[in-house]
FISE-884830 format. One record per residue (C-alpha): x, z, y; residue in three letters. Coordinates in Angstrom, 1 decimal, decimal comma. Each point is the difference from the previous one (the first is absolute). Last residue first. Layout:
N
> X Z Y ala .
...
# end
This chain:
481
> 8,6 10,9 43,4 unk .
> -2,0 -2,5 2,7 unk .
> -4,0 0,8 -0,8 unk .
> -1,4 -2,5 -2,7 unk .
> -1,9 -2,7 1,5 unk .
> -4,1 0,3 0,3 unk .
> -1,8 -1,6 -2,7 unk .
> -3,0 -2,4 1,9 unk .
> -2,5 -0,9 -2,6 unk .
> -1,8 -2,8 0,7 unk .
> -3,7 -1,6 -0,7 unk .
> -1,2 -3,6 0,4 unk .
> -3,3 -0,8 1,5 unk .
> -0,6 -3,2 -1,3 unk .
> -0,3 -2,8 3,2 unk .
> -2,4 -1,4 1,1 unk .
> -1,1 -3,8 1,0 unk .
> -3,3 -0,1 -1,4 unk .
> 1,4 -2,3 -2,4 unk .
> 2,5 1,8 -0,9 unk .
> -2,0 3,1 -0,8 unk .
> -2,3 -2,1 -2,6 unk .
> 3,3 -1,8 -1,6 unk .
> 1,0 4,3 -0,7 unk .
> -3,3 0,7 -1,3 unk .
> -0,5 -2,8 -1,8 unk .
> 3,6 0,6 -1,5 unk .
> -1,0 3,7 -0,4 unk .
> -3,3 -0,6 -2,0 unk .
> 2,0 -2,5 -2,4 unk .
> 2,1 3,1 -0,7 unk .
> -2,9 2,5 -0,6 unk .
> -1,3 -3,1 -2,6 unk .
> 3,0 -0,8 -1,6 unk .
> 0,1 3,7 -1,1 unk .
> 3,4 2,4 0,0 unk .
> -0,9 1,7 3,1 unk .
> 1,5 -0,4 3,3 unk .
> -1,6 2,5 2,4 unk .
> -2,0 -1,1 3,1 unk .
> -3,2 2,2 -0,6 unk .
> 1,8 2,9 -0,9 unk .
> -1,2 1,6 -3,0 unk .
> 3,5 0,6 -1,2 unk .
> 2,5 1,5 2,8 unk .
> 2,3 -2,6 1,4 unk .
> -0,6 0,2 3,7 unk .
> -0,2 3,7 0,0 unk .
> 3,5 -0,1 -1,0 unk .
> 0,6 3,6 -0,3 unk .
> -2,8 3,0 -1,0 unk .
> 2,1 1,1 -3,2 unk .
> -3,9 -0,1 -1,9 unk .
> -0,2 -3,3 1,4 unk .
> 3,1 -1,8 -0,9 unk .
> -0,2 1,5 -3,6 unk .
> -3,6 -2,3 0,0 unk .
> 1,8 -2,8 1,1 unk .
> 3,1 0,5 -2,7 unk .
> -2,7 0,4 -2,5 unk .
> -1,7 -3,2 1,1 unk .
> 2,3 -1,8 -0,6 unk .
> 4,0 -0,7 1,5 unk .
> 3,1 1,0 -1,9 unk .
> 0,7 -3,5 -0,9 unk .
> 1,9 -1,0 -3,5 unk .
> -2,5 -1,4 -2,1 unk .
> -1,8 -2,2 2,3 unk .
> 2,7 -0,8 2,3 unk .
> -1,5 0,6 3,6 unk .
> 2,9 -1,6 1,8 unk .
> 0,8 2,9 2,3 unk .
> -1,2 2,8 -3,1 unk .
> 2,5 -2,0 -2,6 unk .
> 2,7 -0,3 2,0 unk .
> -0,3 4,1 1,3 unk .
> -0,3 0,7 -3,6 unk .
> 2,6 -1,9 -1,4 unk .
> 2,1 0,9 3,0 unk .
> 0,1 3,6 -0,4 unk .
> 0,2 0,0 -4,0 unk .
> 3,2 -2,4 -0,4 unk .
> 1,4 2,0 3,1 unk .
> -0,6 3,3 -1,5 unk .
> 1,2 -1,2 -3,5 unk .
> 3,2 -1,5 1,4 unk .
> 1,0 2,9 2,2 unk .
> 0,4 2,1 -2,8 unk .
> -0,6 3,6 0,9 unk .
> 3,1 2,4 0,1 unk .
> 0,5 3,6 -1,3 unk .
> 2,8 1,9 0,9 unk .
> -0,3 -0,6 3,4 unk .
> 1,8 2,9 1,9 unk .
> 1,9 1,7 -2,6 unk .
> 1,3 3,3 0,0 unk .
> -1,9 0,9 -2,9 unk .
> 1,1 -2,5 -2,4 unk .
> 4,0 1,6 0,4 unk .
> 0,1 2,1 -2,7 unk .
> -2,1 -2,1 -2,6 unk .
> -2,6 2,3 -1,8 unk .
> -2,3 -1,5 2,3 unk .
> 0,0 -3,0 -1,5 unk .
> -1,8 1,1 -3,3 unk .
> -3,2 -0,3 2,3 unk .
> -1,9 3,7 0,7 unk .
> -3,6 -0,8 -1,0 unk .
> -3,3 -0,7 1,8 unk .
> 1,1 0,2 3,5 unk .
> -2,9 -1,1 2,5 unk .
> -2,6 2,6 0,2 unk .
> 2,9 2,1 2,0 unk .
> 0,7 1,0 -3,6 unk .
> -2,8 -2,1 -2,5 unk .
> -2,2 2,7 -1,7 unk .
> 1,0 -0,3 -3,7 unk .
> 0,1 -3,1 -2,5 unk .
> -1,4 1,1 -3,6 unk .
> 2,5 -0,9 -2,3 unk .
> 2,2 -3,0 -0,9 unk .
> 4,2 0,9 1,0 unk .
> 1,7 -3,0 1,3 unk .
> 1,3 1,9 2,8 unk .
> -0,1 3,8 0,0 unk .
> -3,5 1,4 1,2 unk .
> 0,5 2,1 3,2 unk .
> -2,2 3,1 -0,6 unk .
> 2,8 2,1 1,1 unk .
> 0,6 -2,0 3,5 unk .
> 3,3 2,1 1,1 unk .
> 2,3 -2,9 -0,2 unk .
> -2,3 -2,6 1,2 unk .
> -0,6 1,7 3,7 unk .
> 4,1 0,9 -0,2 unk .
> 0,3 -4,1 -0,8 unk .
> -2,8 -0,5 2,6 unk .
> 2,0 2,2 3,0 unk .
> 3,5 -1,8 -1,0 unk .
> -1,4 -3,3 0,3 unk .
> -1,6 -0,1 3,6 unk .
> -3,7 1,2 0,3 unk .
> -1,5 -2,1 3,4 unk .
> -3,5 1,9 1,0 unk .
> -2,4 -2,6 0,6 unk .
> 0,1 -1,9 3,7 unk .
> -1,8 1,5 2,9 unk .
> -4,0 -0,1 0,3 unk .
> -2,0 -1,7 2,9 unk .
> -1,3 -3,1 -1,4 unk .
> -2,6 -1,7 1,4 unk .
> -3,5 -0,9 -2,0 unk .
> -1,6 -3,0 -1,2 unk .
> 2,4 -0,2 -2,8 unk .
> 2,6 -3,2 1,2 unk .
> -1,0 -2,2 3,0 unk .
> -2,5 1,7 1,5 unk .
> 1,6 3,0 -0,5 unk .
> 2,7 -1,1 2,7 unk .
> 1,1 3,8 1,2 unk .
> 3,1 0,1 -2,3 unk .
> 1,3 -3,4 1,2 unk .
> 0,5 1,3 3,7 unk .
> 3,5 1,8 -1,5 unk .
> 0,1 3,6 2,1 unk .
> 0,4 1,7 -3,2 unk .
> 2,7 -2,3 -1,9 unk .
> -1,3 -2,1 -3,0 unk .
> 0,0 2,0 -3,7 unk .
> -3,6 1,0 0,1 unk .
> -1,0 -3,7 0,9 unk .
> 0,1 -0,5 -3,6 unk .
> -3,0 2,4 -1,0 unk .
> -2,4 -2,8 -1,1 unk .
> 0,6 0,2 -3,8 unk .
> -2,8 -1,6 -2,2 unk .
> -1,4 1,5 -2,9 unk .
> -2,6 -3,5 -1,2 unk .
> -3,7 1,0 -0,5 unk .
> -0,4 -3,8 0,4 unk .
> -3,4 0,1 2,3 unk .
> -3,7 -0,5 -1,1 unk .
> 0,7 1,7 -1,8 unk .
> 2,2 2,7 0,2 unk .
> 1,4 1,6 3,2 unk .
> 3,4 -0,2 0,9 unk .
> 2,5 2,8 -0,9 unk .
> 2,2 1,0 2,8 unk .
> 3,4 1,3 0,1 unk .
> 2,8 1,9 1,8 unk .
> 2,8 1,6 -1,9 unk .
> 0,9 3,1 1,2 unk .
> 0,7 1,1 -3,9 unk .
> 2,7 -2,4 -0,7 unk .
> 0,7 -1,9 3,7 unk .
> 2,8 -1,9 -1,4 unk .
> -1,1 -1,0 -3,6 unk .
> -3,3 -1,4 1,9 unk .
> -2,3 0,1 -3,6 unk .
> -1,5 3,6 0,9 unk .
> -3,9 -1,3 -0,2 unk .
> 0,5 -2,1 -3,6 unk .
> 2,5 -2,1 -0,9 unk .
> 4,4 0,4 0,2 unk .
> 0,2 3,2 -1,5 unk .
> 3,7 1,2 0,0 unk .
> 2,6 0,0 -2,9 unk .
> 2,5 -1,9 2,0 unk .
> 0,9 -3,0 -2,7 unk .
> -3,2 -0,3 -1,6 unk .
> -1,9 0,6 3,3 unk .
> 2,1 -2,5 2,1 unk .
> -0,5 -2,4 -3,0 unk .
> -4,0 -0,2 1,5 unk .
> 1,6 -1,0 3,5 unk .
> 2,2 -2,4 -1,4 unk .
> 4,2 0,5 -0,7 unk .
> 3,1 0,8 2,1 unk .
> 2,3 3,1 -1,0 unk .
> 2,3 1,5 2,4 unk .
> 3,5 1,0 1,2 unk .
> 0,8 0,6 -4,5 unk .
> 3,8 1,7 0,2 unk .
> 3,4 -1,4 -0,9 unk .
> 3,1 2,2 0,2 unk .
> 3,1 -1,3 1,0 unk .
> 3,0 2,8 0,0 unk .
> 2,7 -0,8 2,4 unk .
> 3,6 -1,8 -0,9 unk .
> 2,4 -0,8 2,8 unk .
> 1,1 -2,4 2,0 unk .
> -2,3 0,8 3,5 unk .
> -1,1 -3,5 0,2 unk .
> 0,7 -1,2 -3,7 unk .
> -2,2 3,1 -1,6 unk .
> 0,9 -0,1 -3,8 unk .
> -3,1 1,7 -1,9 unk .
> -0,3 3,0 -2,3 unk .
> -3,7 -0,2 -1,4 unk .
> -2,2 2,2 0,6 unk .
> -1,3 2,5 -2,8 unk .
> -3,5 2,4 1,4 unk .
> -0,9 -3,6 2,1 unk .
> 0,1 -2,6 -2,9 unk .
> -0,9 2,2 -2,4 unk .
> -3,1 1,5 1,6 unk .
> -1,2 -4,0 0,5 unk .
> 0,4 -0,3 -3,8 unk .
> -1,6 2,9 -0,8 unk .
> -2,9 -0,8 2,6 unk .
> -0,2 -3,0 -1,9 unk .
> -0,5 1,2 -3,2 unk .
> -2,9 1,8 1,2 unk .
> -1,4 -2,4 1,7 unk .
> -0,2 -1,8 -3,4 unk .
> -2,2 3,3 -1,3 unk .
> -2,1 -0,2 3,4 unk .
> -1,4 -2,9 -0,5 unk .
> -1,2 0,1 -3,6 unk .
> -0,7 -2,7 -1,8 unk .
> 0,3 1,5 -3,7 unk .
> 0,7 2,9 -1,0 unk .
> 0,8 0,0 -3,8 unk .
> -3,1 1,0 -2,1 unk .
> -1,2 4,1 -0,5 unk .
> -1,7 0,3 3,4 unk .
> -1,7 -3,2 -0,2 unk .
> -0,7 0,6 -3,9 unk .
> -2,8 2,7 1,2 unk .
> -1,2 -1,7 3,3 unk .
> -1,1 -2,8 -2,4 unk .
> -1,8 2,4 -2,3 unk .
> -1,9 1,6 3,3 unk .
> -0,9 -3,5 1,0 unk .
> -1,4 -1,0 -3,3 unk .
> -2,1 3,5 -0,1 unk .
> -0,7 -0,5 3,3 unk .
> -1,1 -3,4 -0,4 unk .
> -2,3 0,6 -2,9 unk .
> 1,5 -0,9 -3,7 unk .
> -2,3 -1,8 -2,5 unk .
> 3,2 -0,4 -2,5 unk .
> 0,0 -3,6 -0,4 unk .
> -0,8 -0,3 3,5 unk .
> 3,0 2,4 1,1 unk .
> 2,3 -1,7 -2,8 unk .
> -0,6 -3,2 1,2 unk .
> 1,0 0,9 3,6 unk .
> 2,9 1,9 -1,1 unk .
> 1,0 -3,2 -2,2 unk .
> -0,5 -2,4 3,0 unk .
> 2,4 1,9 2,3 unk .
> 2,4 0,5 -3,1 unk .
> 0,2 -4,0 0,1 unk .
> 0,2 -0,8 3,6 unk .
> 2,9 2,6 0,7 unk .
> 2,5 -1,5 -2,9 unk .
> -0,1 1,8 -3,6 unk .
> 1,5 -2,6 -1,9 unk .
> 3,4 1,1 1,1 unk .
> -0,2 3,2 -0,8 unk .
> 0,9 2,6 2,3 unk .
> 3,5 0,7 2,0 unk .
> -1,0 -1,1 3,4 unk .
> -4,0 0,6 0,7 unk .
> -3,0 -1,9 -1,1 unk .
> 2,0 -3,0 -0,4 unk .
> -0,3 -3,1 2,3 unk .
> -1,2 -3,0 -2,4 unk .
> -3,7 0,1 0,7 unk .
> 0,2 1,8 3,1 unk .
> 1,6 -3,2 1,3 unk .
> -2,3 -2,3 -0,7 unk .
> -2,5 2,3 0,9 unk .
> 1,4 0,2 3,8 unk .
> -0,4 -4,5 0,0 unk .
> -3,5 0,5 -0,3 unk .
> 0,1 2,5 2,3 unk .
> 1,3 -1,8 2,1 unk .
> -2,1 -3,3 -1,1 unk .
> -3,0 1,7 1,5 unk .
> 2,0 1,0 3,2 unk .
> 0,7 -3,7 0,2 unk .
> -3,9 -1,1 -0,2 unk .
> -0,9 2,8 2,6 unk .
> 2,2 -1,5 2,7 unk .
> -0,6 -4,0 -1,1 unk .
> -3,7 1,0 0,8 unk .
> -3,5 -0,1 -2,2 unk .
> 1,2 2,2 -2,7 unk .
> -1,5 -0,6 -3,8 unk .
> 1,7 2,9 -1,9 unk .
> 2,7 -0,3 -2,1 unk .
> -0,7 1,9 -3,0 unk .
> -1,9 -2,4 -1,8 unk .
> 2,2 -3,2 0,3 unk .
> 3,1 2,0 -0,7 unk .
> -2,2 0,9 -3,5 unk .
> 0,0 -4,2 -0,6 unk .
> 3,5 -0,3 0,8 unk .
> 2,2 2,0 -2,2 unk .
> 2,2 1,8 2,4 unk .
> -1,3 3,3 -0,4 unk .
> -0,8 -0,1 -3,4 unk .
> 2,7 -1,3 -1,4 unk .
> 2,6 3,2 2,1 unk .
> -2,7 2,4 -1,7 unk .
> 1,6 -1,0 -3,5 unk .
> -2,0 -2,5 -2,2 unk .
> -0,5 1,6 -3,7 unk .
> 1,9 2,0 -2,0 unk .
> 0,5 -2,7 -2,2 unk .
> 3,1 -0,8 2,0 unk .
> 1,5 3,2 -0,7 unk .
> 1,3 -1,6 -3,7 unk .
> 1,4 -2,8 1,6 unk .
> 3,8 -0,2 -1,1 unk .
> -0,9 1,1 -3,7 unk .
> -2,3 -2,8 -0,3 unk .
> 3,1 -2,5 -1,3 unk .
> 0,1 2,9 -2,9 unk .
> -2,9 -0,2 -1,3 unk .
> -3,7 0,8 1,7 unk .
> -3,0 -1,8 -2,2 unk .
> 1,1 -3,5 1,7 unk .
> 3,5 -0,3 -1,2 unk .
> -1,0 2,1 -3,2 unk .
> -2,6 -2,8 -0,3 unk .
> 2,6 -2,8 0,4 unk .
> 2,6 1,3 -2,9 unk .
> -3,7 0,3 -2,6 unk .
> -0,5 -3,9 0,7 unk .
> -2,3 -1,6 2,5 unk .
> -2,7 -2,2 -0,8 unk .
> -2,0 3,5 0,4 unk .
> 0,7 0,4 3,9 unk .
> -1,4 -3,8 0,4 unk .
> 0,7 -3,6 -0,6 unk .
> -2,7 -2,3 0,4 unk .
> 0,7 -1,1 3,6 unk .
> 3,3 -2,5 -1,0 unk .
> 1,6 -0,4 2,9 unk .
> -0,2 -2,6 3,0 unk .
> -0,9 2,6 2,5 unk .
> 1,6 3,7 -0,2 unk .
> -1,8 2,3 -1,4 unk .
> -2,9 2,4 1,3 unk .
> -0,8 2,4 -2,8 unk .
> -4,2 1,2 0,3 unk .
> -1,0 3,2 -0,1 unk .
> -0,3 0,6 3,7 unk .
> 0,6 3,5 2,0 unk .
> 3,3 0,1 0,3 unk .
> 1,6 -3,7 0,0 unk .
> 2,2 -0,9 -2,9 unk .
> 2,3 -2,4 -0,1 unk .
> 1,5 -1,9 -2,7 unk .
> 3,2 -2,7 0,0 unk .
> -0,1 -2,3 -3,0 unk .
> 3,7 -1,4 -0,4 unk .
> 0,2 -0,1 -3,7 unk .
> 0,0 3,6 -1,0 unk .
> -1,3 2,1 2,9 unk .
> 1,0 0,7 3,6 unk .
> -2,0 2,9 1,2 unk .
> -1,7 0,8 2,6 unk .
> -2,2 3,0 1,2 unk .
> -1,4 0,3 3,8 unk .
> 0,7 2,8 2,9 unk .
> 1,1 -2,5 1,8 unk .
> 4,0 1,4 0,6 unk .
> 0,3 1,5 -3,2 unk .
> -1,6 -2,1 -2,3 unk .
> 1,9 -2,8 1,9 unk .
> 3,3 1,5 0,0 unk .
> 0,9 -0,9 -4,1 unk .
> -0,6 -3,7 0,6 unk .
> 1,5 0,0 4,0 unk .
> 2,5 -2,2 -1,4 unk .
> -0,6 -3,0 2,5 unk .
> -2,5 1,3 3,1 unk .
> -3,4 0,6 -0,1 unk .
> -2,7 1,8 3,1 unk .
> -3,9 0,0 -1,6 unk .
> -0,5 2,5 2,4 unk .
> 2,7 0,7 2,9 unk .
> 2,8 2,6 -1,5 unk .
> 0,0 3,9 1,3 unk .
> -0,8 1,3 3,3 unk .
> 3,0 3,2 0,0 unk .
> 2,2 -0,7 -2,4 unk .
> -0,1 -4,4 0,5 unk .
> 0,1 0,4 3,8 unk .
> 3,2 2,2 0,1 unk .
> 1,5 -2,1 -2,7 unk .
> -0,3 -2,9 2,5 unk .
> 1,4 1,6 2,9 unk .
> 3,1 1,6 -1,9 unk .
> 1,9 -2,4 2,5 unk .
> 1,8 -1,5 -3,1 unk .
> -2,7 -2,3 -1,1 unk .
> 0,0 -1,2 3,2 unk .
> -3,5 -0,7 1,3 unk .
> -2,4 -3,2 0,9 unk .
> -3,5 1,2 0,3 unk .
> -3,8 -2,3 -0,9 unk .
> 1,0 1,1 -3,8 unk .
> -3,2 1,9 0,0 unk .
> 1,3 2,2 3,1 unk .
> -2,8 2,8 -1,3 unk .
> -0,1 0,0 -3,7 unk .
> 3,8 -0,4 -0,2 unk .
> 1,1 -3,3 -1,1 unk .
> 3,1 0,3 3,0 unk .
> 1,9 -3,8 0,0 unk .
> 3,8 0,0 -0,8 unk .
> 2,6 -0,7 2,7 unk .
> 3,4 -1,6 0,0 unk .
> -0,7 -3,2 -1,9 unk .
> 2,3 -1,9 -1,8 unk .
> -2,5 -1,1 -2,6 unk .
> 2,0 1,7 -2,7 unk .
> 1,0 3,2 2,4 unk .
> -4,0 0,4 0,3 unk .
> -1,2 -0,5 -3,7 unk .
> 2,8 2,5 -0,6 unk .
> -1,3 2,2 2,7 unk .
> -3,5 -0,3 -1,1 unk .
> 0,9 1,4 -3,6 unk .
> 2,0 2,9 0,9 unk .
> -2,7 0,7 2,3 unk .
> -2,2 0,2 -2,7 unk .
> 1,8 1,7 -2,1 unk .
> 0,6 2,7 2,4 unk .
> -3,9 0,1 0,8 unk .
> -1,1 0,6 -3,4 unk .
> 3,0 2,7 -0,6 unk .
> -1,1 2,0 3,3 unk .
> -3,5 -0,3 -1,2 unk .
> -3,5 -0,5 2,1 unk .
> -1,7 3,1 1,1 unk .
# end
């Protein structure tokens, strides 16, 4: 991790080169904007990029002498007579500065410049820089960036790539937890557990058994339900003390309290948040343990849970429940699941003994109503139960996912259609859409072959004057409410 003093020098430096060219920006020579970015040097921007990415190789600027060890990770020093000396790890050899005199060496020196070189005082500054490269040098050197990208074949996969790219950059200067050593960031005490375990010839479960150990001794870290927590403090304040509050109308002072109506979030938050299971057979968070599913075969189908039991919820006489050839391949003559309001799932929550208490790691018990997997801190709220919606879905997710994949399936999008042979095969174990079941002779397969069959078939059938047969489905109108 590059210096705080390193980088306030040198942006002490580029702003005085700045104000004297009466400029108003300084260019970024960070190893990623490679002095491609104008910044203000008073934005923070600039210092941000130098901390976390560090210098561009080979990168100079005037009075940077005592920096460049530092910053390149290579020796200097300015000697008697103007001769400047740097010495590259790894090579014997002194590179000096052209037009000198190339006979000089260490020993021309007197006994003043071997304490300078040997570790004197003007070393005192950079005696943890022997300590070798830290983890933030390795990650963004690039030759090992180079090695741990992998080779992707699609601008999708290439940016997840430099994601996680970008995710070690951070762990590398991100401390392990707030309050340790600075030098002991995430990436770094990662690596040393992993050393030590092949140092040490330790199995997994012994490694994982050790890791479990200091998990339960460190700082928490991540946890949900431990800033939920917090919040449902907050929320309890703001309802348990309201605040006295001048009421124009009736002119005269009424105590305000504030209350949470509802939080909105994705389907998979809706479990973090609720505490309910949201995959598997019971994933419908409003029918709970009447919750109607099917598994589909494996292959050659997708072995996909789906959840056919929507037409449940429609009125009795509604003509839709006896279409099954348009939904399961069979009617539908159940009622809608049991509706619990608030007050009988908070009593159903409250008297759950093996409820495990949020956050809490141990063996998860039977699910209550197969759906409620813990009781959420927000229950503790007074008036939580009385709520209709407490929990909302976020309209922007469903309608991102809805139209991707009814887009990609009309236009046949290659990596975003739901159609293939699974979905043909899942066709004809439900028994609907005999027209698209696989084997068909007329189905429309990936091949150039099967599709220059169909065109011949088609300029064949036109020829001869026919018409294709075309199928319809007739859906019968809603009875009047």
């Amino acid at each position: 991790m590059m210096s705080e003093g390193v980088v306030a020098r040198f942006l002490k430096a580029a702003t005085a080169e700045m104000i004297r060219n009466n400029q108003k920006e300084i260019r970024c020579p960070c190893r990623r904007c490679k002095l491609t970015s104008l910044m203000d040097p008073k934005a923070d921007m600039v210092r941000d990029h130098l901390l976390v990415r560090g210098f561009m190789d080979g990168y100079r600027w005037e009075g940077d002498e005592d920096d460049y060890e530092f910053v390149h990770g290579i020796s200097t020093r300015n000697k008697e007579g103007g001769e400047h000396h740097v010495e590259v790890p790894g090579h014997d050899q002194d590179v000096e500065d052209p037009g000198h005199d190339h006979d000089h060496n260490v020993g021309d020196h007197g006994p003043d410049d071997m304490e300078d070189q040997d570790g004197g005082p003007d070393d005192e500054d950079h005696e943890d820089e022997d300590d070798g490269p830290s983890s933030m040098d390795w990650v963004q050197d690039p030759y090992l960036q180079e090695l741990l990208l992998k080779q992707t074949s699609n601008a999708r996969d290439a940016a997840r790539e430099k994601a996680k790219m970008d995710q070690l950059e951070v762990d590398a200067v991100t401390p392990l937890y707030e309050g340790c050593r600075p030098e002991d960031t995430r990436l770094k005490v990662t690596l040393m557990a992993l050393q030590m375990k092949v140092k040490h010839k330790m199995t997994d479960t012994s490694f994982n058994d050790n890791m479990s150990f200091w998990q339960e001794r460190l700082p928490k870290g991540n946890d949900i339900n431990l800033y939920m927590g917090l919040l449902k403090e907050e929320l309890a304040t703001l309802w348990d003390a309201p605040a006295n509050t001048w009421d124009a109308a009736a002119e005269e002072y009424f105590p305000m309290r504030a209350a949470l109506l509802t939080t909105v979030h994705d389907f998979l938050g809706y479990g973090y948040v609720a505490g309910q299971v949201v995959h598997g057979f019971n994933a419908c968070v409003r029918c709970m343990d009447d919750t109607t599913y099917r598994q589909l075969d494996r292959d050659p189908g997708s072995s996909k849970t789906v959840f056919m039991g929507h037409r449940r919820w429609l009125r009795d006489e509604d003509p839709w429940r006896k279409r099954k050839d348009l939904f399961d391949g069979q009617d539908e003559p159940r009622r809608r699941p049991r509706t619990r309001s608030g007050e009988q799932i908070d009593e159903l929550l409250k008297n759950w003994n093996e409820c495990p208490p949020p956050g809490k790691k141990r063996k998860a018990p039977e699910p209550l109503l197969k759906v409620w997997k813990t009781r959420s801190v927000f229950w503790d709220l007074p008036y939580w139960k009385i709520l209709r919606v407490p929990h909302s879905l976020d309209v922007m997710h469903i309608t991102k996912n809805v139209c991707e994949s009814l887009l990609g399936t009309l236009l046949n999008m290659p990596e975003r259609t739901k159609d293939g042979p699974k979905a043909r095969y899942d066709l004809l174990s439900i028994g609907i859409r005999e027209e698209l079941h696989a084997g068909r002779p007329n189905d429309d397969d990936d091949d150039d072959d099967d599709d220059d069959d169909d065109e011949a078939e088609d300029t064949q059938s036109r020829r001869k004057g026919k018409k294709a047969k075309k199928i319809e489905y007739y859906c019968p109108p809603r009875a009047s409410l």
